[in-house]
MIMI-604600 format. One line per field, with one value per residue (C-alpha): chain; residue number from 1; x, y, z. Coordinates in Angstrom, 1 decimal, decimal comma. Layout:
unit: (A;...)
pos: (NUM;...)
c1: (X;...)
c2: (Y;...)
c3: (Z;...)
This chain:
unit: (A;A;A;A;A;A;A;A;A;A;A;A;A;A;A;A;A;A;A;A;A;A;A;A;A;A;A;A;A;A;A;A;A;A;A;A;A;A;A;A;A;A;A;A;A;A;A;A;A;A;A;A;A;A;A;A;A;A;A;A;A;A;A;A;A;A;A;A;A;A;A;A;A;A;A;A;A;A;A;A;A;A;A;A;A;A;A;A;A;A;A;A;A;A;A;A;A;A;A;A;A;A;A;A;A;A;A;A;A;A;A;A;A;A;A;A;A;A;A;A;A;A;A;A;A;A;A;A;A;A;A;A;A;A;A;A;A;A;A;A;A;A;A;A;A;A;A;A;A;A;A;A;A;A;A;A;A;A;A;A;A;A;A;A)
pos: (1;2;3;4;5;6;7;8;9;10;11;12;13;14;15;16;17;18;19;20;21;22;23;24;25;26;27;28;29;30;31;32;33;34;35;36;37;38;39;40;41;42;43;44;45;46;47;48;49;50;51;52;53;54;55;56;57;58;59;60;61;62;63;64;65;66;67;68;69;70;71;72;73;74;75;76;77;78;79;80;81;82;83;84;85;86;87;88;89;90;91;92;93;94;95;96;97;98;99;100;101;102;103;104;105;106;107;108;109;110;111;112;113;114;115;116;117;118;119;120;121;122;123;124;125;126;127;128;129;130;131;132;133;134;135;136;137;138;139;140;141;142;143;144;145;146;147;148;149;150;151;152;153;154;155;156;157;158;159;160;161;162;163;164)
c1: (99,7;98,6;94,7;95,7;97,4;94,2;92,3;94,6;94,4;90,3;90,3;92,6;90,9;87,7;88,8;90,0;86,6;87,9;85,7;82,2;83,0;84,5;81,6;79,1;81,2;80,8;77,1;77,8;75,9;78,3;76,9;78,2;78,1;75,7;77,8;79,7;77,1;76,5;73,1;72,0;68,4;68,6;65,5;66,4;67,0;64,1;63,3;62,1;59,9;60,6;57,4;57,9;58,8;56,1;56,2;55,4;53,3;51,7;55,1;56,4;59,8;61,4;60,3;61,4;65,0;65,3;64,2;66,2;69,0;68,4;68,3;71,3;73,2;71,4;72,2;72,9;76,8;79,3;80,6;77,0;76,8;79,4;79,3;75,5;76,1;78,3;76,6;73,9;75,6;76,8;73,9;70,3;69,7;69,7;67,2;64,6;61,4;61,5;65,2;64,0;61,4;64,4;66,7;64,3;63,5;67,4;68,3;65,2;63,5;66,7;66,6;69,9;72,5;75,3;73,7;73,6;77,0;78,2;75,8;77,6;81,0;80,3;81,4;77,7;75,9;72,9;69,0;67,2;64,6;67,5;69,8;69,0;70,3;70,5;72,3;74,8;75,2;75,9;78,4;80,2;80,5;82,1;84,6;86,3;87,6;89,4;90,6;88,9;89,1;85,9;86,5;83,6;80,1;80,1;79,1;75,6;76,4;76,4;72,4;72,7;75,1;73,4;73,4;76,0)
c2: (47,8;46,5;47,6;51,2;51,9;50,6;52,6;55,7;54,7;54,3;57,9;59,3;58,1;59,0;62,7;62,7;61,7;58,5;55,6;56,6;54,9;52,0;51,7;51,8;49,4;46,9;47,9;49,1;52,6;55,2;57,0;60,1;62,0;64,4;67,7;66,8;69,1;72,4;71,9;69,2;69,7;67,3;65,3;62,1;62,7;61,4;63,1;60,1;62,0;60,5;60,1;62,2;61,3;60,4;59,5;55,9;56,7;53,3;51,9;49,6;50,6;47,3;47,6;51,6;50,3;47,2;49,3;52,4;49,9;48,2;51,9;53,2;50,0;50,6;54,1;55,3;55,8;53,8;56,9;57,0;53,1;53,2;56,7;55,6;51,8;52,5;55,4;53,2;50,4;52,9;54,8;53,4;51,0;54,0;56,7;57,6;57,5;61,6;60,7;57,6;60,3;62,6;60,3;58,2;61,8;62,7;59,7;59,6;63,0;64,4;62,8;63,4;61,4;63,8;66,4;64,1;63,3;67,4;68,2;65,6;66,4;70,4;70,8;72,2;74,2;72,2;73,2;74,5;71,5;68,8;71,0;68,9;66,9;63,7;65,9;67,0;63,9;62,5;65,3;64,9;61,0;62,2;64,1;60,4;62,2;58,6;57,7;54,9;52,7;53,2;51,5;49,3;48,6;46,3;42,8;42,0;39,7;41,8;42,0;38,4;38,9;38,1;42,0;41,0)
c3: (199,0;195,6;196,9;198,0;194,3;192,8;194,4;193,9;190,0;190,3;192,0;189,4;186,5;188,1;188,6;184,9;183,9;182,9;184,6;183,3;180,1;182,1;184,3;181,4;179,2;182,4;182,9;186,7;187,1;188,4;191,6;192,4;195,8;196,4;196,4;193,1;191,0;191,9;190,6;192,7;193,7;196,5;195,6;196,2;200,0;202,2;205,5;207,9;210,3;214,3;216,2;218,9;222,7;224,9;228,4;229,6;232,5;233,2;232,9;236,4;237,4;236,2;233,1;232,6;234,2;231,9;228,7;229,2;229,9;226,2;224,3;226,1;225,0;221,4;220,1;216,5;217,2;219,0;221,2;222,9;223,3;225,2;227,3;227,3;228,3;230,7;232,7;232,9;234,7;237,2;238,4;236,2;239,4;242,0;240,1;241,5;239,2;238,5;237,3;235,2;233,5;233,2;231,3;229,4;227,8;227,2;225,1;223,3;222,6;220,3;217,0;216,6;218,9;218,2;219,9;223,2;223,0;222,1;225,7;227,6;226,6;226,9;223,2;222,6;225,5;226,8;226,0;228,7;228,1;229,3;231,4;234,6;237,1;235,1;231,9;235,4;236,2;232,6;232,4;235,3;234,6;230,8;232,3;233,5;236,4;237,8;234,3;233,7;230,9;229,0;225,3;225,4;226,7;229,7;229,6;230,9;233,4;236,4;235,9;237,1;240,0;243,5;245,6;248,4)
């Protein structure tokens, strides 16, 4: 309790243009949000440019599996990891090699991972480019049709189970 009134009083007095004094008085620089000036010019952003997607020709099957199993566990939001992670598990193991190609490109030619995760749940339509049997798949798989419980990524230790 005590921490949400402070911070009501810190976004009060902040608002009143009270705390730049406070914050110089204490030598802590105030940092505003980009947005709070209408003439922001933006130039402190930095565009990190993503070397674009390339396919592993050379790479043994083993390899592709185990690698595409590491970046679909890895992603840049939770949602993926585990939509990602998951899907994985289920069908990464029975692709063919066409299908590797397909979904090593779908989780790592868009820079953004939102966009995956908008095609998979239908939110967004799907780019010709990835509209595909593997982006199917993946959509079909979102849709949870059995109700599973999906609120984390599996454990790894059915890579080390023995095939019955």
């Amino acid at each position: 309790m005590f921490i949400l009134r402070s911070c009501r009083k810190v976004m009060r007095c902040s608002k009143q243009g009270l705390l730049n004094p406070i914050m110089k008085a204490t030598s802590i620089p105030f940092m505003g949000c980009h947005g709070d000036s209408s003439n922001d010019s933006k130039r402190d952003l930095l565009e990190i440019q993503i070397p674009p997607w390339e396919e592993r020709r050379d790479e043994p099957v083993e390899r592709k599996q185990a690698r595409l199993l590491y970046e679909s566990r890895k992603r840049g939001m939770l949602e993926n990891c585990i939509l990602l992670s998951l899907f994985a598990k289920k069908y990464l193991s029975t692709m063919t090699e066409k299908q590797l190609i397909m979904y090593d490109r779908l989780i790592n030619q868009p820079s953004n991972d939102w966009d995956i995760y908008y095609w998979a749940t239908g939110t967004h339509p799907t780019p010709p480019d990835f509209d595909n049997e593997i982006m199917d798949l993946l959509k079909e798989y979102t849709k949870n049709k059995n109700m599973e419980q999906r609120l984390w990524q599996p454990d790894l230790e059915y890579l080390f189970e023995k095939a019955s």
